[in-house]
Structure formats: C-alpha cells, structure tokens
N, C-alpha and C positions, 0 to 999 in steps of 0.2 A: 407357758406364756405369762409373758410379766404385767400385772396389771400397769397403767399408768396414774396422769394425775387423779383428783379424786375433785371432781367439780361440784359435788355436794358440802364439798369443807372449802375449796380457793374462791366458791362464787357463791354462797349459801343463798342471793338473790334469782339467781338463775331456778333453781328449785324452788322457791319460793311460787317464781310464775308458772313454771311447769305444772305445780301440784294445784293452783289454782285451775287449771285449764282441766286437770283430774277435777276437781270441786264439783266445775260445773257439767262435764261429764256425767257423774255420779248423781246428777239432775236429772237428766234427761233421762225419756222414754222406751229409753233400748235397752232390751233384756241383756241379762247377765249372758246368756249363751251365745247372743249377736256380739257382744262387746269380747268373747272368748274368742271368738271362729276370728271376729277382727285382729284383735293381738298374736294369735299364735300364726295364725296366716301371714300377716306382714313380718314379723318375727323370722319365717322362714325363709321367708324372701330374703331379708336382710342381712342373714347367718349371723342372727343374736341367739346366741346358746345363753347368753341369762335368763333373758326373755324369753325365750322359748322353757326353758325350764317353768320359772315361774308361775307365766299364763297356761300349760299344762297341768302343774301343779292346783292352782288356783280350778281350773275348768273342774276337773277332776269332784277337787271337793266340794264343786256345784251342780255335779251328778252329771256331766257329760261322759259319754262311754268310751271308751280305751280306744276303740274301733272308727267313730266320729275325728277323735283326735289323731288316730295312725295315716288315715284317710286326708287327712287337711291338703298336705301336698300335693295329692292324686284326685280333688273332689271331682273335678269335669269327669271321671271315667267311673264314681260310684252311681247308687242310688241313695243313698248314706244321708243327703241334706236335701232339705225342701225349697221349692222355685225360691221364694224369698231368701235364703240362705245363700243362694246360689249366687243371686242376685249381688247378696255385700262380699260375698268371697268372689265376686268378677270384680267391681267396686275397691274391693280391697288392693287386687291385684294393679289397677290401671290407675290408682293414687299413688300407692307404693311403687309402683315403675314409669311415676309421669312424663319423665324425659322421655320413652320410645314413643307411646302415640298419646300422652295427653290420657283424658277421660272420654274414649268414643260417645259417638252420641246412640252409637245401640245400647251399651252396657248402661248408660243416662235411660233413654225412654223404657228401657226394661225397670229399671229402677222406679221411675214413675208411675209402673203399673200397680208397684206393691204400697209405697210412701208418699208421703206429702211432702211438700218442701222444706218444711221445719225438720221432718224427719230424715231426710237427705242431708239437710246440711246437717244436724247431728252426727250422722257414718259417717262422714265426710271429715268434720272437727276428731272424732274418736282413730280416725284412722291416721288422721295428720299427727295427733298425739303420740300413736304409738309408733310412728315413726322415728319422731322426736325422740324417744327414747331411747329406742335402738340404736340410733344413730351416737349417743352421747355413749350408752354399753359400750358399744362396736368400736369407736376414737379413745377411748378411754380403756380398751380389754377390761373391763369388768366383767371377769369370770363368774360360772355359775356354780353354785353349793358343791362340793361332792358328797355323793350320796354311799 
C-alpha cells in the first residue's frame, strides 16, 4: 500500500495544534496505562496499523503484559481489566463509534461511579485525540515500521 500525502510537511500548522492538544493531555491525571488501553483500543476499532503498532509498542515498554494487550479487542469476555478499566474501554468504544448510538447514558453514569467531571472530560479529550490521529494515519496510509 502506497503511503499518501504527508500532512506533517503540506500543513506543518495542523500538527502544530494536534500536538498541542498532546501537550495538554500529557497534563492531565490519567495514568499512562488508562491513556494505553485508550489508544490501542480506538486504534483497533479504527484499523490503524500505525497506531496500533506504536501504542502497543509504547504500552509494552510501560510494563503492560502481552496478554492485557492481546485481550484489548476481546475485553468484555476476560477478567484481564478492572471495573474502572472497563469503564474507559466502554467509553472508548461509544466515542470512537459515535454515529451508531451517541455516548449511552449507562456507559455515562457508570463512568460516574469511578470519575469526576474534570476527569471524564479528560478520557473524553484523550480519546477524541486519538482518534484524530487515526483518522489522519488511516487518509493518509501511513504505514507502520516493519519489524
């Protein structure tokens, strides 16, 4: 597959905002393993082989288990992640696939049981992000590393 254009060099201001919105990310209070399960989760959803590469890669060398990550696409059927986990990999799922039903208001007041609003909208921001990304990979075939 042939990459395309390269929107990092024809619009170097488009990255510019993107990485700010990384900036403020890299702010907030959400663990490296919640910001993991986010990325590679929507990633999958979104059939970004960069991204998925990547934030595998990345989890990995922030000590997440081979097993946690093989599980990502199957989580509803392990016991592999905990209720809070659960939580933003529902979350994750119902942002990244907003056009079928929106953000239910169960997957909302479960969320509630575990976060605050500041930290809701934080997953929220983190997940709109890596969307954003994918979506630019995925328009763009920006292929991932061979290994």
């Amino acid at each position: 597959m042939k990459s395309r254009i390269k929107i990092k060099d024809l619009e170097p201001n488009a990255y510019v905002a993107m990485y700010g919105l990384e900036k403020y990310l890299s702010s907030t209070s959400i663990s490296k393993t919640y910001k993991s399960l986010i990325k590679i989760r929507a990633s999958q959803i979104n059939g970004c082989a960069f991204c998925i590469q990547m934030h595998t890669r990345e989890a990995r060398q922030e000590g997440e288990t081979e097993q946690r990550i093989y599980a990502l696409s199957a989580w509803r059927e392990t016991p592999f992640f905990a209720p809070e986990e659960r939580v933003i990999l529902a979350l994750t799922e119902e942002v990244t696939l907003i056009s079928k039903i929106g953000v239910s208001d169960a997957v909302y007041k479960e969320a509630e049981k575990y976060f605050d609003g500041n930290y809701i909208a934080q997953l929220i921001m983190t997940i709109v992000s890596i969307n954003g990304w994918n979506r630019i990979a995925v328009a763009t075939r920006l292929a991932p590393e061979v290994i």
